[in-house]
C-alpha positions as CSV (number, residue, x, y, z in Angstrom):
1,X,-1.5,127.3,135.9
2,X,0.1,130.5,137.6
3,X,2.7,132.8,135.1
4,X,5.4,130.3,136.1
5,X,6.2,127.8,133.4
6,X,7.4,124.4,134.7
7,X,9.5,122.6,132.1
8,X,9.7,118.6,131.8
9,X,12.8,117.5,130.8
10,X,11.3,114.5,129.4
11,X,9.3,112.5,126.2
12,X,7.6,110.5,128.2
13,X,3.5,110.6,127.8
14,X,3.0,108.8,130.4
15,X,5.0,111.6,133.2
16,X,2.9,114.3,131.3
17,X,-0.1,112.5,132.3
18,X,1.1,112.7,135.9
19,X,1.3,116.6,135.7
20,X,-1.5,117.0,134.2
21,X,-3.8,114.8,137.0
22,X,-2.3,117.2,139.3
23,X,-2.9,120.3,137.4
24,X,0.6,121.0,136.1
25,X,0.9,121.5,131.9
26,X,4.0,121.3,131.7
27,X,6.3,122.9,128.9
28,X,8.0,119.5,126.9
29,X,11.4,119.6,126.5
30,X,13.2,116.0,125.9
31,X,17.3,116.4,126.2
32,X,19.5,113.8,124.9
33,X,22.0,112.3,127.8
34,X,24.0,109.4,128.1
35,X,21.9,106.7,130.0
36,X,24.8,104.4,130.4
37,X,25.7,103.4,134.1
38,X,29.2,104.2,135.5
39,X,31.6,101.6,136.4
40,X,30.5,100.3,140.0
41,X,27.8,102.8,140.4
42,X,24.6,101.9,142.5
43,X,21.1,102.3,141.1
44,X,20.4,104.7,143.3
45,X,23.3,107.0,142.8
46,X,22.5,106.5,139.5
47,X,18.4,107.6,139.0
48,X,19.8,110.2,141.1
49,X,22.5,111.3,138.6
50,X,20.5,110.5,135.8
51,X,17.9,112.3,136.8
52,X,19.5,115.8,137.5
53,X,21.4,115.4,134.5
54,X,18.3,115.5,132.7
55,X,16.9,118.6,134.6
56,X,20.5,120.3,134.6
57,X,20.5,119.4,130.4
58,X,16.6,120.9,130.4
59,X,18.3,124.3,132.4
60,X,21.1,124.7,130.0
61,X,18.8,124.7,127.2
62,X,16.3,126.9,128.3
63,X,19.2,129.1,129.9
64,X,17.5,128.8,133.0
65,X,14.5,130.6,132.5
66,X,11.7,128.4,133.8
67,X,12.1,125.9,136.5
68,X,13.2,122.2,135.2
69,X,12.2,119.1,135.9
70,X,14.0,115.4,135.2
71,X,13.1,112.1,136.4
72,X,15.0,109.0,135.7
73,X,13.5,105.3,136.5
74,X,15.7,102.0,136.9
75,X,14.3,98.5,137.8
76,X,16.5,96.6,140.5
77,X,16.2,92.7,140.9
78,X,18.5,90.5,142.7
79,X,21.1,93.3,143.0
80,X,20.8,93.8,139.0
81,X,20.0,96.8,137.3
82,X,16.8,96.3,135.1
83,X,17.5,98.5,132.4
84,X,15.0,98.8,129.2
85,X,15.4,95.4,126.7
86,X,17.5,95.7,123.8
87,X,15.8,93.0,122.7
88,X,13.5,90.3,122.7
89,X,15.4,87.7,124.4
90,X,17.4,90.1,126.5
91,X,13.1,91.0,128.1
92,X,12.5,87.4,128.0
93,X,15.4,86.8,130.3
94,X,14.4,89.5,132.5
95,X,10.7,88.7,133.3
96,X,11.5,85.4,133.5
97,X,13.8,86.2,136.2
98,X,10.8,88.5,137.8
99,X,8.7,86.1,137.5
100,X,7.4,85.2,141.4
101,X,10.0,87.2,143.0
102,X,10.0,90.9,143.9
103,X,12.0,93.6,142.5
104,X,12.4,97.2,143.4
105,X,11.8,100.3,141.1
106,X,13.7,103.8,142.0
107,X,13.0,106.5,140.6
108,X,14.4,109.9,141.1
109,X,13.3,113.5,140.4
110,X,15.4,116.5,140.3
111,X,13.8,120.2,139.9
112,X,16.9,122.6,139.1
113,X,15.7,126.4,139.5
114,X,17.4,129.6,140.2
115,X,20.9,127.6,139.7
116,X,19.4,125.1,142.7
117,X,19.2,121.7,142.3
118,X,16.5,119.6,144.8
119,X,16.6,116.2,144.1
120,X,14.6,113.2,145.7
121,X,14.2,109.5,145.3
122,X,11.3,107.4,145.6
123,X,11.7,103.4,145.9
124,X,8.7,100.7,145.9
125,X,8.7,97.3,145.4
126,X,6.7,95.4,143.2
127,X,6.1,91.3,142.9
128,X,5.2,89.7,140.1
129,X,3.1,86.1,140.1
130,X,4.8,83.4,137.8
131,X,4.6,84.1,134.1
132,X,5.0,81.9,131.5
133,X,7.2,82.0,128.4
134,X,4.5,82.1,125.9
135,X,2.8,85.1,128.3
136,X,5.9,86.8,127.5
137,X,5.9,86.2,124.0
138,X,2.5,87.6,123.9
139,X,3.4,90.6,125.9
140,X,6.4,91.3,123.4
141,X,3.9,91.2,120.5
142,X,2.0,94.0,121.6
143,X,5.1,96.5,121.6
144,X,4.3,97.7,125.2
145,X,7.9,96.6,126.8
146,X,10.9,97.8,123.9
147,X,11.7,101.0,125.6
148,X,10.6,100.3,129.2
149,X,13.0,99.6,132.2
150,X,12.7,96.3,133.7
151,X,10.5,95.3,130.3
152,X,7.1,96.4,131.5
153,X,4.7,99.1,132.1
154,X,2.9,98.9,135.1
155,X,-0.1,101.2,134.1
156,X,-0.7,99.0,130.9
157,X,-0.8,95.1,130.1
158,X,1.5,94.1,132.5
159,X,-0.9,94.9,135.8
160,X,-2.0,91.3,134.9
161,X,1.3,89.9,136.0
162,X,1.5,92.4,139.1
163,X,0.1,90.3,142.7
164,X,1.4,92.9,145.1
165,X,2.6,97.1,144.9
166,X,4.6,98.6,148.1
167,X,5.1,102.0,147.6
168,X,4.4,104.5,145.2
169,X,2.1,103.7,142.4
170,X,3.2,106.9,140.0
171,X,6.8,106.4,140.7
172,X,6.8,103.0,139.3
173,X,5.5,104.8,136.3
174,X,8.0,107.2,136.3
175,X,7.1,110.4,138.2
176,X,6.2,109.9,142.3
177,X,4.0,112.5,142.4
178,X,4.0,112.8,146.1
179,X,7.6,113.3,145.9
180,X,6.7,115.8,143.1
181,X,4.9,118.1,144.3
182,X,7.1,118.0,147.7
183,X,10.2,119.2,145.4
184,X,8.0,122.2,144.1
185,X,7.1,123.5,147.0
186,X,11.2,122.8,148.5
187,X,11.8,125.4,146.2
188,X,9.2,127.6,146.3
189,X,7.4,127.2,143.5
190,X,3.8,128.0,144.2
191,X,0.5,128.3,142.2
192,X,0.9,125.0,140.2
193,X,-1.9,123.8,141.9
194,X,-5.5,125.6,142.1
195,X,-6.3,126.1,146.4
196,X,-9.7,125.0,147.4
């Protein structure tokens, strides 16, 4: 990677991986935000302000030395925000209710830099085949769905309950990396990638 240090606003191993596959090490920085939605507030207004909250936080702290970058991902399924399970049965109730339906995943990303925030949204729809109570007991055994949105992690177990993907593979994991890399090069950040 060039001098220019991008920083991820973000714990997540699994949007580090995504950097990383497209050649981006990325300084890790997790910030600490309030994930709670706002009275009436859409899902997609609020990945979005989640999102640059998290890049905005990631800034702050840094004092705005590197270019930031926060993503925020939310499950949506009948008009119902899929957040992660606080428990057991509260997962249980909400595979059940994806199970043989279609539900949407939005996830935003937001790159503040040089006092600029870009900000993007990337929405794909996924449907699951039916899936049995004891299939979700299972799944809860194996620890893979307690701090996942919607219950599930689409890049582990759970691709056995997944018939159908629209849209963007890496941002149901939580970084669309097409939407990504557009963002870096919005504003002008260049070198992240090796030319061929």
């Amino acid at each position: 990677m060039s001098a220019l240090q991008l920083v991820l606003a973000s714990a997540s191993p699994r949007r580090q991986e995504l950097l990383t596959q497209i050649g981006i090490t990325p300084l890790v920085h997790p910030v600490d935000i309030d994930e709670t939605p706002q009275q009436g507030e859409s899902v997609t207004d609020l990945v979005l302000r989640l999102a640059e909250q998290k890049a905005q936080q990631g800034a702050l702290d840094t004092n705005g030395q590197y270019p930031v970058l926060g993503s925020d991902t939310v499950g949506l399924l009948n008009g119902q925000v899929l957040l992660k399970p606080r428990d057991f049965a509260d997962a249980e109730r909400m595979l059940l209710e994806m199970s043989n339906q279609w539900h949407e995943i939005h996830t935003s990303v937001a790159l503040v830099y040089k006092g600029v925030s870009h900000i993007t949204t990337s929405v794909s729809r996924v449907k699951f085949r039916a899936i049995s109570r004891d299939e979700i007991a299972d799944y809860w055994q194996t620890g893979e769905p307690h701090d996942k949105a919607g219950a599930y992690a689409v890049q582990g177990i759970a691709a056995i309950f997944i018939e159908r993907i629209e849209g963007s593979y890496s941002g149901i994991m939580g970084l669309p990396i097409f939407e990504t890399s557009q963002l870096l090069q919005q504003a002008g950040i260049t070198g992240l990638l090796k030319q061929s």
